[in-house]
TORKOL-4160 file (C-alpha; in steps of 0.2 Angstrom, whole numbers, padded with zeros to 4 digits, m for minus):
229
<pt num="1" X="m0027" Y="0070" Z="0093"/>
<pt num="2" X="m0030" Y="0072" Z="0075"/>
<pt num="3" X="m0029" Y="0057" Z="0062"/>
<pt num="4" X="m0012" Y="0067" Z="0055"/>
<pt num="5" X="m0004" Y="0068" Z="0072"/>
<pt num="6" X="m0007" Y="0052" Z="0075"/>
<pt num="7" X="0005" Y="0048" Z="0060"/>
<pt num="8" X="m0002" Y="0042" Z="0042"/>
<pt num="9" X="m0001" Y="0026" Z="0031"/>
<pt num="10" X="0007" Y="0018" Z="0019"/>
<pt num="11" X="0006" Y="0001" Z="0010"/>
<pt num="12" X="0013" Y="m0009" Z="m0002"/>
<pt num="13" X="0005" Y="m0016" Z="m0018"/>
<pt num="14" X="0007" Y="m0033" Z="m0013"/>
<pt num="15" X="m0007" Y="m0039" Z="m0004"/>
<pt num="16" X="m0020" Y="m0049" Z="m0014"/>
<pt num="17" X="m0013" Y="m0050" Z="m0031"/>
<pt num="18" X="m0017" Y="m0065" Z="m0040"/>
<pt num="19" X="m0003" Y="m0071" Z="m0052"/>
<pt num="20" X="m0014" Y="m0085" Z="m0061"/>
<pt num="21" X="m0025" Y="m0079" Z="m0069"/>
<pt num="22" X="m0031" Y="m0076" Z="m0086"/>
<pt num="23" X="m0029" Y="m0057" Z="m0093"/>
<pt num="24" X="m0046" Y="m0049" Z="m0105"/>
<pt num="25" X="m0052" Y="m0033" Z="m0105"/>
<pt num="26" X="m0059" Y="m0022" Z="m0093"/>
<pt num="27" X="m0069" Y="m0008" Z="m0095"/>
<pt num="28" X="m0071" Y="0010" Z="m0086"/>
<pt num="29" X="m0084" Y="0021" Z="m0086"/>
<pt num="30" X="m0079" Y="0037" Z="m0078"/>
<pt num="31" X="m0093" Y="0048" Z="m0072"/>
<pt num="32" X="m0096" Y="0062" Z="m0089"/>
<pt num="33" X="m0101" Y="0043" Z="m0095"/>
<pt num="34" X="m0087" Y="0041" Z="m0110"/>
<pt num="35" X="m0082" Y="0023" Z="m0110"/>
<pt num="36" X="m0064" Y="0017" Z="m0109"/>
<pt num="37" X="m0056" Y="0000" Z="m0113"/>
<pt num="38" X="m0039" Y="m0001" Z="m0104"/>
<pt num="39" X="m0025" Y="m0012" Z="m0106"/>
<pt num="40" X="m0010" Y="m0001" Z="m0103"/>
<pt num="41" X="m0013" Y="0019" Z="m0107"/>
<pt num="42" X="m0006" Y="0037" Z="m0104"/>
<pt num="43" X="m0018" Y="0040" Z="m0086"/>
<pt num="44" X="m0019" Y="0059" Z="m0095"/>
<pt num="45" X="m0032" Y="0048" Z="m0103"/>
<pt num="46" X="m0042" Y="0049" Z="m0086"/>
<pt num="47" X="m0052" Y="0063" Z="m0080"/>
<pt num="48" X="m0046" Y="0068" Z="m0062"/>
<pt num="49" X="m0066" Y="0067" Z="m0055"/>
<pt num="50" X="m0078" Y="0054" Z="m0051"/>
<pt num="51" X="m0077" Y="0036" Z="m0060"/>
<pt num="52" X="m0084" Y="0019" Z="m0058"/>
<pt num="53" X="m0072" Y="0004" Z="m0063"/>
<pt num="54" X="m0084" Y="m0011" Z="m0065"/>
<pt num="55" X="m0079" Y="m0029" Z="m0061"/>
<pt num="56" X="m0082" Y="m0042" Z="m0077"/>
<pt num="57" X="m0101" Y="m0047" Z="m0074"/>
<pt num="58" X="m0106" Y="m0029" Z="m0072"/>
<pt num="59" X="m0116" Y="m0031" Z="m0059"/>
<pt num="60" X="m0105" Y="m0021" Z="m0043"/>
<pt num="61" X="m0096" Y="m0004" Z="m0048"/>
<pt num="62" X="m0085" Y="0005" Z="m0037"/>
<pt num="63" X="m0088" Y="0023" Z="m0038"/>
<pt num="64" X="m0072" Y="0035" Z="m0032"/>
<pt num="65" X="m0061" Y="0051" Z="m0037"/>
<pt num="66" X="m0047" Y="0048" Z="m0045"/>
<pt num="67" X="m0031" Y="0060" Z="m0037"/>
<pt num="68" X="m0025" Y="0073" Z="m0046"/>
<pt num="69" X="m0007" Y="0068" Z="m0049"/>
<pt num="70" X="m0015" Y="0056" Z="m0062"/>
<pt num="71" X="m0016" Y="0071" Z="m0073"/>
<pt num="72" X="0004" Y="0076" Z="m0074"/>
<pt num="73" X="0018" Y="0069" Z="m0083"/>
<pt num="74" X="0025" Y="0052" Z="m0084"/>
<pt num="75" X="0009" Y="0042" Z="m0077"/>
<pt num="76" X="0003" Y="0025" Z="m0083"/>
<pt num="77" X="m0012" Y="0014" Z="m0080"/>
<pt num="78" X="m0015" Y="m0003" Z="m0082"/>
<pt num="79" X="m0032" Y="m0014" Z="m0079"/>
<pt num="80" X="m0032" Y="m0032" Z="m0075"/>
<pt num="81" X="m0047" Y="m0043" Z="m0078"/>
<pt num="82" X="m0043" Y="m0063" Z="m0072"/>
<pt num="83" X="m0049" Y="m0078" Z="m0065"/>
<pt num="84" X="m0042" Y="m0085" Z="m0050"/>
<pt num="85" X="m0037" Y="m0102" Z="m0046"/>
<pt num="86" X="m0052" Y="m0106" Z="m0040"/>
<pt num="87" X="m0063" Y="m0099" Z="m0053"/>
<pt num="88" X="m0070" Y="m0085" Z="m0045"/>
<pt num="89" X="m0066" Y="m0066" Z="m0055"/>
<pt num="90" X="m0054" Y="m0054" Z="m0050"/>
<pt num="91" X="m0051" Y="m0038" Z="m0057"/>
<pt num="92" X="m0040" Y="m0022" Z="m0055"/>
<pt num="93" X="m0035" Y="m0007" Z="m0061"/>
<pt num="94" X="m0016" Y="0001" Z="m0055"/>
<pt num="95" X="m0013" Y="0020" Z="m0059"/>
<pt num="96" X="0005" Y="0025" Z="m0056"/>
<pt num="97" X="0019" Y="0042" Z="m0057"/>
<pt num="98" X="0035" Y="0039" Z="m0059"/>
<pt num="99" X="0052" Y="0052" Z="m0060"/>
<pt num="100" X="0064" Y="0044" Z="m0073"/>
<pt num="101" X="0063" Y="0024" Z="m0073"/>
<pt num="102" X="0043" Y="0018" Z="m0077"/>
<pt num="103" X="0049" Y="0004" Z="m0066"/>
<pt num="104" X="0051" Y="0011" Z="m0051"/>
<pt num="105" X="0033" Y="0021" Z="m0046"/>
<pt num="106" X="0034" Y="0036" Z="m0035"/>
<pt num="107" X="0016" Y="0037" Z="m0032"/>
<pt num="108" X="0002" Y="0025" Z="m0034"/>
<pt num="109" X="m0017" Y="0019" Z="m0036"/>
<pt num="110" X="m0027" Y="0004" Z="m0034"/>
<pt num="111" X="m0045" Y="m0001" Z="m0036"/>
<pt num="112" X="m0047" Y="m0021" Z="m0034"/>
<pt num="113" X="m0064" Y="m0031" Z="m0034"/>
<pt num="114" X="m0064" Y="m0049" Z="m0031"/>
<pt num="115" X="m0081" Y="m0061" Z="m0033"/>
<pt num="116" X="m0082" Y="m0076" Z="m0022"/>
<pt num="117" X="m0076" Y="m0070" Z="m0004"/>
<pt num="118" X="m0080" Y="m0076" Z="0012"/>
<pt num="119" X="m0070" Y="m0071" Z="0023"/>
<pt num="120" X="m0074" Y="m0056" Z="0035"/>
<pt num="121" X="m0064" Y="m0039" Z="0031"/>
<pt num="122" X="m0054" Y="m0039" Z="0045"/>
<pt num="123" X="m0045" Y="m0057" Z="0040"/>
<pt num="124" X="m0041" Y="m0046" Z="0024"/>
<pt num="125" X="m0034" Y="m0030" Z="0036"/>
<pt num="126" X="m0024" Y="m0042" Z="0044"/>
<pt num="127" X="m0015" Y="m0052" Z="0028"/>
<pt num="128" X="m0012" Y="m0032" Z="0022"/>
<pt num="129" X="m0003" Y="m0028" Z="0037"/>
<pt num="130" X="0007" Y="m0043" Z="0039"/>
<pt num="131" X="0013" Y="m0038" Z="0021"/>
<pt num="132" X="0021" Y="m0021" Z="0031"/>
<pt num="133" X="0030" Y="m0030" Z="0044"/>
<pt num="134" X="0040" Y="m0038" Z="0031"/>
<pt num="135" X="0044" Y="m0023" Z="0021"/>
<pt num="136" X="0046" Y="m0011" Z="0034"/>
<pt num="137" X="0054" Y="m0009" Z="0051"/>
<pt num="138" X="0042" Y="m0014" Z="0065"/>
<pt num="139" X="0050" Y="m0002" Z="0078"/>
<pt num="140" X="0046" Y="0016" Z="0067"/>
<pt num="141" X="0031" Y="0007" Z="0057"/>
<pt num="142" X="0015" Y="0016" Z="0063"/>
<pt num="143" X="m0005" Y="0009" Z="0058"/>
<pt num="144" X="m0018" Y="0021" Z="0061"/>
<pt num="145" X="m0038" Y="0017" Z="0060"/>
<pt num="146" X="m0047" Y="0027" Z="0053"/>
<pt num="147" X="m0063" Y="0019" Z="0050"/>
<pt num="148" X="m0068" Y="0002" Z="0057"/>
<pt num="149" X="m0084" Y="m0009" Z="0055"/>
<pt num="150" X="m0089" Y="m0026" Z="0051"/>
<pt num="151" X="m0091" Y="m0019" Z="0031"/>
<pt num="152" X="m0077" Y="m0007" Z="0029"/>
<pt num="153" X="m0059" Y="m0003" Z="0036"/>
<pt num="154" X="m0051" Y="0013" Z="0032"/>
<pt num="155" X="m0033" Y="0016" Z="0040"/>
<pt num="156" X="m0017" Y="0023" Z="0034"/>
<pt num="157" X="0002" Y="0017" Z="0037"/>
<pt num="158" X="0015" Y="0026" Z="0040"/>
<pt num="159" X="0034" Y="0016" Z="0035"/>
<pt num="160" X="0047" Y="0028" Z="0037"/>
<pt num="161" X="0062" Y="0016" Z="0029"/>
<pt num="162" X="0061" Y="m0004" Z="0022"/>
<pt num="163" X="0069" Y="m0015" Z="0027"/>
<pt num="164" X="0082" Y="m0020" Z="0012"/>
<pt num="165" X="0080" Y="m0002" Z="0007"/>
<pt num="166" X="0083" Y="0012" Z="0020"/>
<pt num="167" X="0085" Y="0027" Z="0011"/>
<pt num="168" X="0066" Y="0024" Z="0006"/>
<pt num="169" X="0049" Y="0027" Z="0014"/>
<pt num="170" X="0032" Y="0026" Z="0011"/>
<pt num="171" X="0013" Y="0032" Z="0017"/>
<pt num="172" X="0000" Y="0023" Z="0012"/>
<pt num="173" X="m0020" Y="0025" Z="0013"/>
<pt num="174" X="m0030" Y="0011" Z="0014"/>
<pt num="175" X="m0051" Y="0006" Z="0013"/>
<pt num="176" X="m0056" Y="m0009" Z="0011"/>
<pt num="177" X="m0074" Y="m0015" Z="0009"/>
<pt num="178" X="m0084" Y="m0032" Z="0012"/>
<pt num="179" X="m0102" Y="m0031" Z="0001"/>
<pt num="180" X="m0111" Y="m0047" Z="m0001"/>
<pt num="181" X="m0097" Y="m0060" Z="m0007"/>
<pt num="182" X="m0088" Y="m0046" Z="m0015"/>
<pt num="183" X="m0071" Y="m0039" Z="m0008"/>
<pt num="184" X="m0068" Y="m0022" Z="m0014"/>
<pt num="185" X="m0048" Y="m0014" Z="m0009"/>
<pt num="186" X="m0044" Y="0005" Z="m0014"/>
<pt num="187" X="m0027" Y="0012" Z="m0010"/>
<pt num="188" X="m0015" Y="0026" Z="m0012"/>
<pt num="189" X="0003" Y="0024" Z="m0009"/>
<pt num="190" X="0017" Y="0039" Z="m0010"/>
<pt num="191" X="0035" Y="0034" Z="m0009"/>
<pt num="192" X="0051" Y="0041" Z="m0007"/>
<pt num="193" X="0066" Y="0046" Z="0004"/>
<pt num="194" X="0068" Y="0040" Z="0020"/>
<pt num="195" X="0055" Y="0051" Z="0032"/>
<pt num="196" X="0055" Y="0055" Z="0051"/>
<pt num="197" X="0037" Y="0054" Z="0059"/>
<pt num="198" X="0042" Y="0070" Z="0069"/>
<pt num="199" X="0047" Y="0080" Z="0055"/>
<pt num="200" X="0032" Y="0082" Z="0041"/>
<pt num="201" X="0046" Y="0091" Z="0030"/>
<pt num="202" X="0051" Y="0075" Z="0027"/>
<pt num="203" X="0036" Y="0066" Z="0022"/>
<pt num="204" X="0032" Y="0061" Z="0002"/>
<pt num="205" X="0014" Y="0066" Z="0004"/>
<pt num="206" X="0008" Y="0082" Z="0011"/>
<pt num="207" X="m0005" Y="0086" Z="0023"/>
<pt num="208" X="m0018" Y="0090" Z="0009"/>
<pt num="209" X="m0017" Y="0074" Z="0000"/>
<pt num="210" X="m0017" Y="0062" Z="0015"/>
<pt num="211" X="m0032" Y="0074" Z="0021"/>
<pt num="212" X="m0042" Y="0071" Z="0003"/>
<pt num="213" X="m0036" Y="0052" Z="0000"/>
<pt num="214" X="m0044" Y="0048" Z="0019"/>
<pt num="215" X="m0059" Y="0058" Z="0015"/>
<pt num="216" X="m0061" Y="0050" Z="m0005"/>
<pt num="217" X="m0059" Y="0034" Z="0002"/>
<pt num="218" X="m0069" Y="0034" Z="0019"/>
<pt num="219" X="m0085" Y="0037" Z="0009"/>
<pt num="220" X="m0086" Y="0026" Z="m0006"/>
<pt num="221" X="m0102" Y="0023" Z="m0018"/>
<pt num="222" X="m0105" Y="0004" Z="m0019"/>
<pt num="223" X="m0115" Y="0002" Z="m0036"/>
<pt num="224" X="m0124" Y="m0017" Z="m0037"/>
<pt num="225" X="m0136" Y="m0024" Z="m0051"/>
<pt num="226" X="m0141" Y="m0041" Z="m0045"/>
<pt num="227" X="m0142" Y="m0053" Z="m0059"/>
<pt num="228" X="m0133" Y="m0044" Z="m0074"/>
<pt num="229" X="m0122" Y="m0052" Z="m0084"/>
């Protein structure tokens, strides 16, 4: 049985985020080696290939593909460079399409880096899943692994309809990485109309982009400079 049949992913982008902390600036440096400072931009701005978003020491990069969609119309990106409660740095980058109200994403992007962690990876699989069982109903609400060690968990989510909202549904593709005390959390997310698991007409992503954001994902570059500030 293929990963597909098995039925995808989806997650919400509500896991892990930090809401004291204090905003600076956070820097990109996509592959071709041109240099952004983000705060909120047009994601046109950003080459659909290979980047590395850098967390505030410079000392661990995250090197992935961006998807494609971040290329069309009515896209906007916004970085995140904090400090969490308890000191430690946190830093993220969200990338997301919308139809008509900015407000309300259709599909969306995440790469997150926190310093300071821990806890092992599957305590952080576990939080992200409890976040699902909230939003979305636990009888049609399928997880699927894809990848599982005791330094990365890649799996997807499929949510047909949530809970307060049952005309919407969501897939979502998940890896999540655990490299010395740094916790590293890509995602993709898709949302739309309410989907049935047996009928892949009705799904808000397709074969081919599930297929590339599990691939994309599942194989990662981990970039560390120990002791650069």
């Amino acid at each position: 049985m293929t990963i597909l049949n098995r039925a995808i992913t989806y997650a919400l982008n509500l896991g892990f985020e930090r809401k004291n902390v204090r905003i600076n600036s956070l820097f990109i440096l996509p592959k071709t080696g041109l240099l952004f400072l983000l705060t909120s931009i047009i994601a046109p701005s950003l080459a659909a290939e290979s980047l590395t978003f850098w967390n505030p020491s410079k000392n661990i990069g995250v090197e992935v593909i961006i998807p494609n969609w971040t290329l069309e119309k009515k896209v906007v990106s916004k970085t995140e460079n904090g400090i969490k409660e308890d000191g430690q740095l946190y830093s993220n980058i969200k990338v997301y399409q919308y139809d008509d109200d900015p407000s309300i994403w259709k599909k969306f992007f995440s790469i997150q880096i926190e310093e300071g962690v821990s806890d092992p990876i599957r305590v952080f699989k576990d939080i992200q899943l409890d976040v699902y069982l909230n939003y979305c109903y636990r009888e049609s609400l399928k997880y699927n692994p894809v990848k599982e060690t005791s330094e990365q968990i890649v799996f997807n989510i499929f949510c047909p309809e949530y809970i307060k909202n049952k005309s919407t549904g969501e897939i979502a593709v998940f890896s999540m990485v655990r490299f010395k005390n740094y916790f590293v959390k890509i995602f993709q997310q898709w949302r739309g109309e309410k989907m049935l698991a047996n009928d892949r007409s009705t799904w808000v992503a397709n074969d081919a982009e599930l297929i590339e954001a599990i691939k994309s994902l599942s194989s990662l570059n981990i970039k560390f400079e120990e002791g650069k500030k």
